[in-house]
C-alpha positions, -999 to 999 in steps of 0.1 A, spaced: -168 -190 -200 -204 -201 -216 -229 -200 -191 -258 -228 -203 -290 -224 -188 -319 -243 -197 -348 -228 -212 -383 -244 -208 -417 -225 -230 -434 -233 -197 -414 -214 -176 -393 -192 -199 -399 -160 -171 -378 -184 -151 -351 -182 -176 -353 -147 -178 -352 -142 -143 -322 -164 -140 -307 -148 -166 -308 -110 -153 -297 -124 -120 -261 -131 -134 -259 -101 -152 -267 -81 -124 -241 -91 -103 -213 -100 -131 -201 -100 -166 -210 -133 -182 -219 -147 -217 -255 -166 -207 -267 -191 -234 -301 -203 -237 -305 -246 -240 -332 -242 -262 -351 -276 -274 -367 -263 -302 -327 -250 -316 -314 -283 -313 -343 -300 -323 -335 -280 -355 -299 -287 -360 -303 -318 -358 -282 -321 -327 -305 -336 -304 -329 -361 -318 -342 -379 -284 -380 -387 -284 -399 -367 -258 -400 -385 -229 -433 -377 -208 -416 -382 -174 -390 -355 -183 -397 -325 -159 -381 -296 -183 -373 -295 -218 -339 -302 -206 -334 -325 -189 -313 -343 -212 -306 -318 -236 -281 -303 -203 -256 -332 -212 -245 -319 -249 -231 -290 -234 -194 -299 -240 -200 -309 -279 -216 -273 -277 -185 -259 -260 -167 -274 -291 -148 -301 -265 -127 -267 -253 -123 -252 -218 -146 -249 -191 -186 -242 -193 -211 -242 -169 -250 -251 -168 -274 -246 -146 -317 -250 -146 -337 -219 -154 -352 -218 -115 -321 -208 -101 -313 -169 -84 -284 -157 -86 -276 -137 -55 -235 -128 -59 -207 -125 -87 -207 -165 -107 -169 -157 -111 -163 -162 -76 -182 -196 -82 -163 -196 -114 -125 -193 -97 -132 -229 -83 -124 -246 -116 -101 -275 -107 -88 -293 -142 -81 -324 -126 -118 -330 -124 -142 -335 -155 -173 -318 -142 -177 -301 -103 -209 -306 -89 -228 -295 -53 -232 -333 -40 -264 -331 -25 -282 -356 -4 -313 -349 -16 -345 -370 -7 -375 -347 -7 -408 -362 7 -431 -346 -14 -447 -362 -41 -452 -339 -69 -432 -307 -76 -434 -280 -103 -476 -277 -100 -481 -316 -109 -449 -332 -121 -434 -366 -108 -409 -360 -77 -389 -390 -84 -363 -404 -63 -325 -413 -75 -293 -417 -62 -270 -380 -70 -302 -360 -71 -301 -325 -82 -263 -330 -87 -268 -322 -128 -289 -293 -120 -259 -272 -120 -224 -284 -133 -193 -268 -141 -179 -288 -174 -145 -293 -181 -154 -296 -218 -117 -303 -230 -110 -332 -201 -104 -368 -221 -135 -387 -204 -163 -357 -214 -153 -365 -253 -175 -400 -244 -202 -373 -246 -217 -371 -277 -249 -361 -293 -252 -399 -300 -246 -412 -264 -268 -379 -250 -297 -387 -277 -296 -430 -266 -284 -433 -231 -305 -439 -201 -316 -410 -176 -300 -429 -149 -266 -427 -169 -264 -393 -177 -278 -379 -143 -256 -395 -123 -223 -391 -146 -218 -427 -149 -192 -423 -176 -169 -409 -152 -150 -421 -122 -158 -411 -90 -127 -390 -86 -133 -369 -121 -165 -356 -100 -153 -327 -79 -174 -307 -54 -185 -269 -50 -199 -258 -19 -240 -259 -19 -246 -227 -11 -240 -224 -50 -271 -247 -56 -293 -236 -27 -323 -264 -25 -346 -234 -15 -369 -264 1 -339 -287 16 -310 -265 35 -320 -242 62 -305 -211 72 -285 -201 93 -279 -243 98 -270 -253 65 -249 -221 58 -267 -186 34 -272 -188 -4 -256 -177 -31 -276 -190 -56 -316 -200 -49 -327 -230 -67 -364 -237 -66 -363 -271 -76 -399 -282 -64 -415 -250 -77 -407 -215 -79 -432 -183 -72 -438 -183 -110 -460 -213 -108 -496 -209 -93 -489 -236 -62 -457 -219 -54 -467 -180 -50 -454 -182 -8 -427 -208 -15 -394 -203 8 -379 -170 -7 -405 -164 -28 -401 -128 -17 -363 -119 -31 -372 -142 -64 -402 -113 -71 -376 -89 -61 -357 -97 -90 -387 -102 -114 -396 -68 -107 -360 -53 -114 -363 -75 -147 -392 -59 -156 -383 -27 -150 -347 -31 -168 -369 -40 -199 -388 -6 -198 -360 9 -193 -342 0 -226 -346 18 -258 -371 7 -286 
């Protein structure tokens, strides 16, 4: 299976970060949802849209015309920490749905996130920030690089080509609001997202958890040296 992740020139140590995370704990094919790429191709034409918060935010929807229409992918945002093996996440695929989705209530009360942008406020919040695509299911070939490239936000982030009963659910410890659920009340992670920031960005150094996400960065680093020129 593809893993998507999407990849931002502002925070591409995020992506890295998120990146080693997988491998380290599992054997995956990680695929970086690069603007500038499918700028290039020709696949995605959208105008830049100045209350976008990443480079993909709308970029995450092509992912099953990437996948060729054909069996199951997954995306996720760059600020996410993987903490144990994405196959066990991976062993939840359920073909009777068209995408599976932690279905958070979400409704943060701050402002601004990621060192200045917007914090809006929408119904399904955060549920596209990590989706497991079932590329080949009938109602995901409505999703083209024409409707992706035309369609409103509000469409895409909240799956409104599908019925509510194509949505299935994975448990949010997958999709770990790092400022939202609260251990040991809301369960333990398995996969950190820092959705409002991340210790990468200058306002976020002592964010929740900042600690195991420079953890990581460190092994990273060190994997790099490591390697042969």
């Amino acid at each position: 299976m593809n893993i998507y992740v999407g990849w931002d020139s502002k925070e591409a140590i995020a992506y890295d970060v998120c990146k080693y995370s997988i491998k380290k704990h599992s054997l995956a094919n990680v695929v970086p949802l690069k603007l500038t790429d499918l700028r290039y191709e020709l696949t995605y034409t959208r105008p830049d849209d100045p209350l976008s918060s990443t480079e993909f935010t709308f970029s995450r929807f092509l992912v099953p015309f990437l996948n060729k229409y054909e069996g199951w992918a997954m995306f996720c945002d760059c600020d996410f920490l993987w903490l144990h093996d994405i196959n066990s996440l991976l062993d939840m695929v359920d073909d009777r749905y068209a995408v599976m989705v932690a279905k958070h209530d979400y409704n943060p009360k701050q402002k601004t996130k990621m060192d200045g942008k917007i914090q809006h406020q929408y119904p399904r919040k955060n549920w596209s920030s990590m989706v497991l695509w079932n590329c080949s299911h009938p109602s995901n070939k409505q999703v083209t690089p024409e409707v992706v490239n035309t369609e409103t936000g509000q469409y895409l982030h909240r799956f409104m080509w599908l019925q509510d009963r194509e949505i299935g659910e994975v448990p949010h410890t997958w999709n770990w609001l790092t400022d939202w659920y609260e251990e040991p009340k809301d369960g333990h992670p398995r996969a950190l997202h820092y959705t409002a920031g991340g210790p990468w960005l200058e306002n976020y150094k002592d964010t929740a958890y900042a600690d195991i996400w420079n953890r990581y960065h460190q092994e990273h680093i060190d994997a790099s040296n490591d390697k042969p020129d």
